[in-house]
N, C-alpha and C positions, 0 to 999 in steps of 0.2 A: 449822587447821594453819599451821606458821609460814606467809611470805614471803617472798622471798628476801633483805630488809632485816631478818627477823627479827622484824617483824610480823605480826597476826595476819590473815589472808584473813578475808575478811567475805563471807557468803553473798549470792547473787545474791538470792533471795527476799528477805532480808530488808528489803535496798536496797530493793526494790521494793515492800513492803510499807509503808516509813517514805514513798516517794515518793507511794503514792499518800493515802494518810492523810492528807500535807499538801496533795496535791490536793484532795481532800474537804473540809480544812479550811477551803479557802481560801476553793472552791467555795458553801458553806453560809455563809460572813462576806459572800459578795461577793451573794447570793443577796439580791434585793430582797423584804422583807418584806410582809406584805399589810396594809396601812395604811387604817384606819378613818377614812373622809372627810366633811367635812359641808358643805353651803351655807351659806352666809350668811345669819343671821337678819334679815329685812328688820327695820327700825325702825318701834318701833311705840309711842314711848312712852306709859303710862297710868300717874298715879297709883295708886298699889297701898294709900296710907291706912295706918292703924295694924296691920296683919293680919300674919298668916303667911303668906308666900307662897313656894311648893313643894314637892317638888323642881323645877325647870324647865331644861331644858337648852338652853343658848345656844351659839349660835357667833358672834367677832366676825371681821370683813371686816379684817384686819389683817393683808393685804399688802404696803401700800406701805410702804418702808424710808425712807422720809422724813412722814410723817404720822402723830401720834398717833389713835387713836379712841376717844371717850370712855363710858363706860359705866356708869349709874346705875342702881342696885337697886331704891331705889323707885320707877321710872319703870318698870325689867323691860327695857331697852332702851339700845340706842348711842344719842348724841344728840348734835347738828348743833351747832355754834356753842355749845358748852358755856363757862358762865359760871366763875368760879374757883373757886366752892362747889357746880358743877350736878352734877359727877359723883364717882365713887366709883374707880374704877381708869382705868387706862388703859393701851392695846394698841397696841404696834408690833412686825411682825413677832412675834419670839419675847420682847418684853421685854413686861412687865407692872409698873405702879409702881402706888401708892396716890396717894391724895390726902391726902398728909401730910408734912410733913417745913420744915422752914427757910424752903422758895422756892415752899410751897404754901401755898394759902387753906385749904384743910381738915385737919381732926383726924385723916383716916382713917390706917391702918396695916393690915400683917397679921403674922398668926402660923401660923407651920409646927406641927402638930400629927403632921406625921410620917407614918409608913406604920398610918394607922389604917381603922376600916369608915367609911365617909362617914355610912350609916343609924345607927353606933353614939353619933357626935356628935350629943348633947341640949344640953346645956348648954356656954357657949363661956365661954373665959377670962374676967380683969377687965382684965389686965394683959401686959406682956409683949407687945404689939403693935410693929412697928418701922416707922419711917417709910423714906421714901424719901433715901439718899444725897446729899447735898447734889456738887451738878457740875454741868457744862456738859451728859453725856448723862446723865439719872437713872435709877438704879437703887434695886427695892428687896432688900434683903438677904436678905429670910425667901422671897422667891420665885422669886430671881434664877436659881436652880439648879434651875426645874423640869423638867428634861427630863435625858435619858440620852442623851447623842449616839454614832450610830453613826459609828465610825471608816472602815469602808471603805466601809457603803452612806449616811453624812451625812443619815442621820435621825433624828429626835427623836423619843425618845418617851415620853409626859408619865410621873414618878414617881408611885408609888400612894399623895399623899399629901395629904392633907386641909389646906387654910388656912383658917385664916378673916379676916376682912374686920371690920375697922373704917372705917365709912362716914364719907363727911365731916364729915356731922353725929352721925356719934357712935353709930350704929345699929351692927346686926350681921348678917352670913352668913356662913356656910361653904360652901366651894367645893372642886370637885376638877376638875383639867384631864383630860378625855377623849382631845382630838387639836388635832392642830396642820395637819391637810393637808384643802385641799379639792376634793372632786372631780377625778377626775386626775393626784393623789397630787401635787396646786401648792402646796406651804407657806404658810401664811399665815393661814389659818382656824382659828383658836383659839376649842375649843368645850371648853365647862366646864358642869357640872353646880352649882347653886347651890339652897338655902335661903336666905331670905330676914325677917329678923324684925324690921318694920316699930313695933310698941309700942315698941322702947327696953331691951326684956330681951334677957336672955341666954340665952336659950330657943330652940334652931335645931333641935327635934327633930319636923321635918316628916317626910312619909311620902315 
């Protein structure tokens, strides 16, 4: 019915109903998620030879926001005092680069293969690999965006989406990022699932 400006009264319910809705809304965005955590894979490096090695699920220690941690596939492990050609990625906090690009010793790169099955990827590209941005903080492009940040609860959490890995020397895996929190839901533990294929093919169709 009008109002006495000749507008229209608007029911008590349904104020209350659009009120509480966006209570609820709010409620369930602010609502902390239940976050899949891992420890730290202690370092263990072993030559792994010309083989197929995986699938194997790592996590790196890549807390500190001033510290890279380096991380070589055919070793299967982070490793101490990495030489310029020793490692294959590298882990800080939530960034991840290749060993490749202008201001690196290595060939490596990666390539986003998108929202695919990890077990579906057999065969990995030729081409199409991207190195790491040239700057002062490096970035690399195909991975920089792995994560969905939540807006009101500031969590990440990894895309369902398969890279693969051109190693320094030229080798290949594919990888997918599981979680970024460790124990206690403390950011920084970045665990990823990886194949490994040590021959020099392009063959990543491990079990």
């Amino acid at each position: 019915m009008p109002g006495p400006w000749g507008g229209r009264i608007i029911p008590l319910t349904a104020i209350t109903a659009v009120v509480a809705s966006a209570m609820t809304l709010v409620a369930l965005t602010l609502r902390q998620p239940n976050l899949p955590s891992y420890a730290p894979t202690p370092p263990a490096p072993r030559d792994s030879g010309h083989t197929l090695v995986g699938s194997v699920l790592y996590t790196v220690d890549a807390t500190s926001s001033e510290q890279w941690r380096y991380f070589s596939f055919h070793l299967g492990s982070v490793i101490e005092n990495a030489g310029p050609k020793d490692w294959d990625l590298a882990f800080r906090r939530h960034q991840v680069i290749a060993n490749g690009g202008a201001e690196f010793a290595g060939s490596g790169g990666i390539l986003d293969l998108g929202e695919v099955s990890f077990a579906d990827v057999k065969t990995v590209p030729e081409t199409g690999y991207q190195a790491n941005d040239r700057g002062p903080d490096p970035r690399n492009p195909a991975i920089g965006s792995w994560y969905r940040y939540g807006f009101f609860s500031h969590v990440l959490t990894p895309k369902r989406h398969v890279w693969v890995v051109r190693t320094a020397d030229g080798r290949y895996a594919k990888m997918e990022i599981v979680s970024y929190y460790c124990p206690g839901s403390r950011p920084g533990c970045l665990t990823f699932r990886y194949v490994y294929q040590g021959d020099g093919s392009r063959n990543v169709g491990g079990t």
